[in-house]
C-alpha positions as CSV (number, residue, x, y, z in Angstrom):
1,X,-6.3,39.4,77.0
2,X,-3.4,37.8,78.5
3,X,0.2,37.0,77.3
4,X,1.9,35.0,80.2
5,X,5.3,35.1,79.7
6,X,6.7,33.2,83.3
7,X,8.5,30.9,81.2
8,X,10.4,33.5,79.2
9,X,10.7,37.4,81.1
10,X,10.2,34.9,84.0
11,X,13.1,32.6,83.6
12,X,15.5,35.6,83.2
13,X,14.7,36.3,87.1
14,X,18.2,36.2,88.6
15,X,18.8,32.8,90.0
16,X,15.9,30.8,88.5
17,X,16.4,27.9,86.7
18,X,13.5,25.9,85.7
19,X,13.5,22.5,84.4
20,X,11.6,20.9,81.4
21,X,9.4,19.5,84.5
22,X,8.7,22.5,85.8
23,X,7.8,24.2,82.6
24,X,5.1,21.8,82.1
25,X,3.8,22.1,85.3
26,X,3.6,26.1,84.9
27,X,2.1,25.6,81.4
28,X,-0.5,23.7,82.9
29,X,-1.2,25.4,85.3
30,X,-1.3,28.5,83.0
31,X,-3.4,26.7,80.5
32,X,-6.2,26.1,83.8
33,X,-6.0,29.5,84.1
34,X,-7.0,30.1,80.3
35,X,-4.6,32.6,79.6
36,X,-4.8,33.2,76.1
37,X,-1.3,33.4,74.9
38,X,1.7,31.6,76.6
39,X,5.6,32.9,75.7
40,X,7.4,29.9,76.7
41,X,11.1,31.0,76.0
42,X,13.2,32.5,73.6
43,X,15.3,31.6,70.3
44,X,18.3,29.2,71.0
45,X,17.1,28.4,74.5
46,X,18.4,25.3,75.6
47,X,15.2,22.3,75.6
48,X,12.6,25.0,73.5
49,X,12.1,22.7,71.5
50,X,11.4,19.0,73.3
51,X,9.3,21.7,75.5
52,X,7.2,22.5,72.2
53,X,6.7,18.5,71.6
54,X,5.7,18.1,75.4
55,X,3.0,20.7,75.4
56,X,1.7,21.1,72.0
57,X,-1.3,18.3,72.1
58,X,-2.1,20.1,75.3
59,X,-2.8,23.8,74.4
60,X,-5.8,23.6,72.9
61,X,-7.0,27.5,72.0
62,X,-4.3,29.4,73.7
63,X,-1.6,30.4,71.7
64,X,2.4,29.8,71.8
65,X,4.9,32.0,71.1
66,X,8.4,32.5,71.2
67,X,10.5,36.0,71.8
68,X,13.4,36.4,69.1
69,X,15.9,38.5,68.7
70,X,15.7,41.3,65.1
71,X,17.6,38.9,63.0
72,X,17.3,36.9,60.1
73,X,19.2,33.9,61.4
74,X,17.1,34.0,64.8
75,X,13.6,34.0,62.8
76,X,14.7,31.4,60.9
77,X,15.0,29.3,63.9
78,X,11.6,30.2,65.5
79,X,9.6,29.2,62.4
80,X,11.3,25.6,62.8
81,X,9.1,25.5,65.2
82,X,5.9,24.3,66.0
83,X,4.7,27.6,67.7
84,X,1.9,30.0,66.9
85,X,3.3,33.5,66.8
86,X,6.8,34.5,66.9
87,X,7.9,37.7,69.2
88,X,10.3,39.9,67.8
89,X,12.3,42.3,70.1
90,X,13.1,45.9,68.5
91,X,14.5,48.7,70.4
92,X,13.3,51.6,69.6
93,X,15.1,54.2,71.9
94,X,18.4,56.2,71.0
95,X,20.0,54.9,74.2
96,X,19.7,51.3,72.9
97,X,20.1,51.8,69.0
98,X,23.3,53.9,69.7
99,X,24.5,52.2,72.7
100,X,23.3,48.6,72.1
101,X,23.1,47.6,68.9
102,X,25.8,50.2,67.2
103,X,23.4,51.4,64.6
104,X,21.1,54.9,64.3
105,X,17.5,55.2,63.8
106,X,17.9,54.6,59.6
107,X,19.6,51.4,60.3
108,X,17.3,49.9,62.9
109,X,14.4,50.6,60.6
110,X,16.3,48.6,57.5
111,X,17.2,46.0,60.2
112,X,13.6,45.6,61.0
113,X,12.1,45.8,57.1
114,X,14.2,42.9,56.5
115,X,13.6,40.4,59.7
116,X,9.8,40.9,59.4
117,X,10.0,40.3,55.7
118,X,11.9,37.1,56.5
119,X,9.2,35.8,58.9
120,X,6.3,36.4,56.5
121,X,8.6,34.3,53.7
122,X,9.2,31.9,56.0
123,X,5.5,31.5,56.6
124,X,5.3,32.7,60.0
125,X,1.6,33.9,60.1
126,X,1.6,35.7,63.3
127,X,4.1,38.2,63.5
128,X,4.1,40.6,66.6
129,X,7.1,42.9,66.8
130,X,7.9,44.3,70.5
131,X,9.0,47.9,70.7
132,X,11.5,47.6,73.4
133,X,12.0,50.5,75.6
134,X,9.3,52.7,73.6
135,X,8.7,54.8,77.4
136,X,12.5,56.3,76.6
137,X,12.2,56.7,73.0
138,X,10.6,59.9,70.6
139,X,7.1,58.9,70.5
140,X,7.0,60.0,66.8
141,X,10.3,57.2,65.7
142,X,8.6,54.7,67.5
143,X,5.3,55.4,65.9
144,X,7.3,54.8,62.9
145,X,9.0,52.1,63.8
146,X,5.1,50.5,64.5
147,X,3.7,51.7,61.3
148,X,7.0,50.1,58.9
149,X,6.4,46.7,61.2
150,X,2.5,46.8,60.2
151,X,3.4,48.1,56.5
152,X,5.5,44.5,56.4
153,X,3.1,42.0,57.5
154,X,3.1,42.3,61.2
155,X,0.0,41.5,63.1
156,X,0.8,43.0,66.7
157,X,2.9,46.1,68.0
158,X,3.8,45.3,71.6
159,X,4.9,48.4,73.6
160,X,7.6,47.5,76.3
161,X,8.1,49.9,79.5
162,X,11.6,48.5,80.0
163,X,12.6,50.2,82.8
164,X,9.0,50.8,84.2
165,X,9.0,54.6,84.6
166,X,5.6,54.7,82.9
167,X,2.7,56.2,84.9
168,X,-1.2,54.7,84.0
169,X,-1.7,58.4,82.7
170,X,1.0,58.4,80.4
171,X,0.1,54.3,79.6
172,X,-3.2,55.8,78.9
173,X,-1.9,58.4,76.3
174,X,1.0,55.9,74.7
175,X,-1.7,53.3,74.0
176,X,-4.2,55.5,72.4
177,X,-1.4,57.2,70.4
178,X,-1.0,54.0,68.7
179,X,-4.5,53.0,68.5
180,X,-4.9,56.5,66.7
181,X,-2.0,55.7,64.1
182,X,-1.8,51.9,63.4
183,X,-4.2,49.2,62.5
184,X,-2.7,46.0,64.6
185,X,-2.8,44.5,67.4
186,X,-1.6,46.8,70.4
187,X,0.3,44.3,73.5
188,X,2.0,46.1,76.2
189,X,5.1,45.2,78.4
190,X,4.9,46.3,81.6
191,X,8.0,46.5,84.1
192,X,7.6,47.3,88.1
193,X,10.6,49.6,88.4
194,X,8.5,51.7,90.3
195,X,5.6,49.6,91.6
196,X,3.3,50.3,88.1
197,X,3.6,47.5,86.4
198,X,0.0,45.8,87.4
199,X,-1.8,49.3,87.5
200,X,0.1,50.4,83.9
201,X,-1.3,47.1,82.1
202,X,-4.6,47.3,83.3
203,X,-5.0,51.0,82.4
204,X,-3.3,49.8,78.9
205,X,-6.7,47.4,78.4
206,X,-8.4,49.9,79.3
207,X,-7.1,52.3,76.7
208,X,-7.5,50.4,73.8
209,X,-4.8,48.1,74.1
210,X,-5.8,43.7,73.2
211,X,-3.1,41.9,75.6
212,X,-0.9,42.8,78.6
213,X,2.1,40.6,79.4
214,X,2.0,39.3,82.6
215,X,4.0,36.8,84.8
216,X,3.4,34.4,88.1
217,X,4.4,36.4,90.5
218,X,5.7,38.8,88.9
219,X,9.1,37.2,88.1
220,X,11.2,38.8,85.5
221,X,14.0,41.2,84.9
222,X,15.2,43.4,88.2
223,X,11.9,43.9,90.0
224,X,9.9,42.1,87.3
225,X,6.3,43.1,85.3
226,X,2.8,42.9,85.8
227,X,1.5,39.9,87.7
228,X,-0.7,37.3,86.1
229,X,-2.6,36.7,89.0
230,X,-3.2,40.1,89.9
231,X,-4.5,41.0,86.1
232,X,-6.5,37.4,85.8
233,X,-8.3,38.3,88.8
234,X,-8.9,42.1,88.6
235,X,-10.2,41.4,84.8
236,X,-12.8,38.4,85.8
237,X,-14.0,39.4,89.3
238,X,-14.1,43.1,89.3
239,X,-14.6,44.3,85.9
240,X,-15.8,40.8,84.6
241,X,-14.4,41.4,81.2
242,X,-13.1,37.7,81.0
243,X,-13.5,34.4,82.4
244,X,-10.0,33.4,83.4
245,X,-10.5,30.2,86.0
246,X,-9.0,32.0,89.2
247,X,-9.6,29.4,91.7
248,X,-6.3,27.3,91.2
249,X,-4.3,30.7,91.2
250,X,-2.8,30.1,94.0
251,X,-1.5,26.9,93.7
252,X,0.0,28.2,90.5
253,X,1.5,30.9,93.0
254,X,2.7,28.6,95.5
255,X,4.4,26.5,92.8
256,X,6.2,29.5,90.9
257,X,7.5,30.5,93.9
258,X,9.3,27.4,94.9
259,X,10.4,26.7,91.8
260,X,11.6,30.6,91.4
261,X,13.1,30.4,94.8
262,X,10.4,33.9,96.0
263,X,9.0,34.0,99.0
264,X,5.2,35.6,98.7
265,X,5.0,37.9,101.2
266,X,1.6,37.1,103.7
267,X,-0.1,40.0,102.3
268,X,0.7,39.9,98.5
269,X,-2.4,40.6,96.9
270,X,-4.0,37.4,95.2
271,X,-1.1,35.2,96.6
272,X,-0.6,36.3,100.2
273,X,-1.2,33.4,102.8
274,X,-3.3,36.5,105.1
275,X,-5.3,38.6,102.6
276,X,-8.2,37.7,104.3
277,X,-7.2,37.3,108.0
278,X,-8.8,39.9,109.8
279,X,-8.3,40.6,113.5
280,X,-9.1,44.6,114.0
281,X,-12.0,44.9,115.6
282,X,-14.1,47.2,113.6
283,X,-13.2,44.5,110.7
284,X,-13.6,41.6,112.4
285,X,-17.6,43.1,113.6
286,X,-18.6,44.2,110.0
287,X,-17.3,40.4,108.4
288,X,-19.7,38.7,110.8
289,X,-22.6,40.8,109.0
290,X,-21.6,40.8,106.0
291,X,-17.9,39.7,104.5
292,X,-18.7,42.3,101.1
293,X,-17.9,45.4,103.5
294,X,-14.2,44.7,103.8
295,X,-13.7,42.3,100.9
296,X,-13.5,43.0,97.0
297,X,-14.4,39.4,96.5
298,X,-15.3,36.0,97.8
299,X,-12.2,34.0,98.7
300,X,-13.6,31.4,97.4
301,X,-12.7,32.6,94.1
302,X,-9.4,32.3,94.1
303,X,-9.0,29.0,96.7
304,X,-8.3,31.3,99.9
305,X,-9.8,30.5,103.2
306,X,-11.2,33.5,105.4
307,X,-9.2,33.6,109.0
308,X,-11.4,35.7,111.4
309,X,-9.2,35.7,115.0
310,X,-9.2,37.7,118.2
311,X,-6.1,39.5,119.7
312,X,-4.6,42.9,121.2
313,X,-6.7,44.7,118.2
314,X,-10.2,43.2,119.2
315,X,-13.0,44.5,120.9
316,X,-16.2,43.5,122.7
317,X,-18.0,42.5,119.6
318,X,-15.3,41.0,117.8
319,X,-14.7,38.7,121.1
320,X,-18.4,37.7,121.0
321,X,-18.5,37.1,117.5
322,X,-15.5,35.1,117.7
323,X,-17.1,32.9,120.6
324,X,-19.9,32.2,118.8
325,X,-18.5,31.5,115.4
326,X,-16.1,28.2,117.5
327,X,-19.0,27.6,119.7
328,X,-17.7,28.3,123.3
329,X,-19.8,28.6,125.7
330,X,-19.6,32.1,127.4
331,X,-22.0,34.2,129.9
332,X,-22.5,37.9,129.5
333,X,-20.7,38.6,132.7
334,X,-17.7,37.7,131.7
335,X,-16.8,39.8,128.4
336,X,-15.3,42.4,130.2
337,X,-12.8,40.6,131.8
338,X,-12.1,38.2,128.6
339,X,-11.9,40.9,126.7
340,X,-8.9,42.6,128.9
341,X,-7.7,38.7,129.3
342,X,-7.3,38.3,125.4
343,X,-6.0,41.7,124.7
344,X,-3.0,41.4,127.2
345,X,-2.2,37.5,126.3
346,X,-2.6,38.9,122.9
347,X,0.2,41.4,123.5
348,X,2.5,39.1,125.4
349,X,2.4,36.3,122.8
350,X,2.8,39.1,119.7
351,X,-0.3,37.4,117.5
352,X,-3.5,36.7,117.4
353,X,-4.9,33.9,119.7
354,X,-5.7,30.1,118.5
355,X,-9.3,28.9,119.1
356,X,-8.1,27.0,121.7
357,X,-6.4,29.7,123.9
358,X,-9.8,31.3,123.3
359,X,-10.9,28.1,124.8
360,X,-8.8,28.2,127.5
361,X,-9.1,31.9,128.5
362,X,-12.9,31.5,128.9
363,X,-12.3,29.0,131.8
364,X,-10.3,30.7,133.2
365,X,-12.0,34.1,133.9
């Protein structure tokens, strides 16, 4: 299952600044999506809470959270308000305990006894405590640190790759470590450091694990986390696990990335304006037979249009099959030489060619 977090690993994406108006619109868009859990921000951030009053009659079954800091005085805050499940960050690595928060491994663990105990007194009922750079840290402390949040109350363990160094094979072996040793709810945090993040998460459901964090996009931290529209999809159209409503995922897409200030490259995966422009030849041929050759799924799916074109790539068949799919009129005799004519055109322009200069080629030879 699916914790979308756009609004809160999101908004920390250097240079984005969302407004209430936007937030809406993503949590809309989110909520079409059926994600089941929406972050939407952190402890003390400015507007949390008229954002809570905006979107609370509109949530319906999908759960909100909110990330807080390990402190008393933060969790007291979060249970004022009106949110379903409250996000405690840990870290759990010596690098951080030492470094960061000035403490050692004895201290962290009091520090933690004591802020999940507060949550449960304040009547939080969902508790999920996120082990924060658990990829760096001794596996057997951070076990620890997962068993003494469970022993308190908590109802999740999320396991954050912080600086994404994770491969799925070790994913596979961190997720079923704690699966062997703890009783809650496993989440995992995902970063793309190295270009895993999507990959790691998946592998983590696969493992064992009952949500991935995700983002539009991507957007987060440095190079960001997994991407919600590259798990939604994957988990409803390829292993059909879920039923995630991915045909307004790209609109969602188009809208993060304005408001985030990203351009989506044209061949992201899910997002990318020309993931199913074909002009090779050998391509072009097989998705006049049948499009299942050279596509996972129907773009239909996910609101994308198919874009079959001719060009400096294309052979005889393609050419033909092109012709027939606009409806020019062609003889038989004069392939050869359209062929050659679209290929160097093709070259000289440096893209494929429009239906009309198709058009206009065929009078011409």
């Amino acid at each position: 299952m699916l914790i979308d977090t756009t609004l809160r690993e999101g908004a920390q994406l250097f240079g984005a600044y969302f407004t209430i108006e936007t937030k809406v619109k993503i949590i809309s868009g989110l909520l079409a999506l059926g994600v089941n859990e929406i972050e939407i921000g952190w402890v003390g951030q400015e507007g949390l809470e008229e954002l809570v009053k905006r979107i609370r009659p509109m949530t319906g079954k999908t759960a909100l959270s909110v990330w807080s800091p390990c402190r008393g005085a933060d969790i007291r805050k979060a249970a004022a308000l009106n949110v379903d499940r409250v996000n405690i960050g840990v870290p759990v690595s010596d690098l951080h305990i030492n470094k960061r928060l000035g403490t050692d491994r004895e201290g962290l663990l009091e520090r933690l006894t004591q802020t999940v105990l507060t949550a449960g007194l304040l009547g939080i009922e969902y508790v999920s405590v996120g082990l924060e750079d658990v990829s760096r840290a001794d596996t057997i402390f951070a076990l620890t640190a997962g068993q003494l949040a469970e022993d308190m109350g908590a109802s999740r363990v999320r396991l954050a790759d912080s600086v994404g160094i994770l491969t799925p094979l070790k994913m596979e072996k961190l997720v079923l470590s704690f699966r062997q040793q703890i009783g809650t709810e496993i989440a995992v945090h995902c970063h793309d450091d190295f270009g895993m993040s999507s990959g790691n998460a998946i592998t983590a459901l696969d493992s064992g694990a009952h949500y991935a964090d995700c983002s539009v996009l991507g957007i987060g931290e440095r190079s960001g986390i997994a991407a919600t529209e590259e798990l939604a999809t994957y988990l409803t159209l390829k292993e059909q696990r879920y039923a995630y409503q991915t045909d307004g995922l790209r609109k969602l897409c188009d809208f993060v990335s304005h408001a985030a200030g990203v351009p989506i490259p044209r061949t992201k995966a899910i997002a990318g304006k020309d993931i199913f422009a074909c002009e090779s030849g050998i391509h072009a041929h097989a998705l006049g037979k049948s499009p299942e050759l050279f596509e996972p799924y129907n773009p239909d799916t996910i609101g994308a249009n198919r874009t079959v074109a001719v060009g400096g790539k294309s052979g005889r068949a393609a050419v033909i099959n092109a012709l027939g799919e606009n409806k020019i009129p062609y003889s038989k005799q004069e392939i050869p030489d359209l062929v050659t004519a679209v290929k160097q055109l093709s070259w000289q322009l440096e893209r494929p060619l429009t239906t009309q200069e198709l058009t206009d080629l065929t009078k011409m030879n």
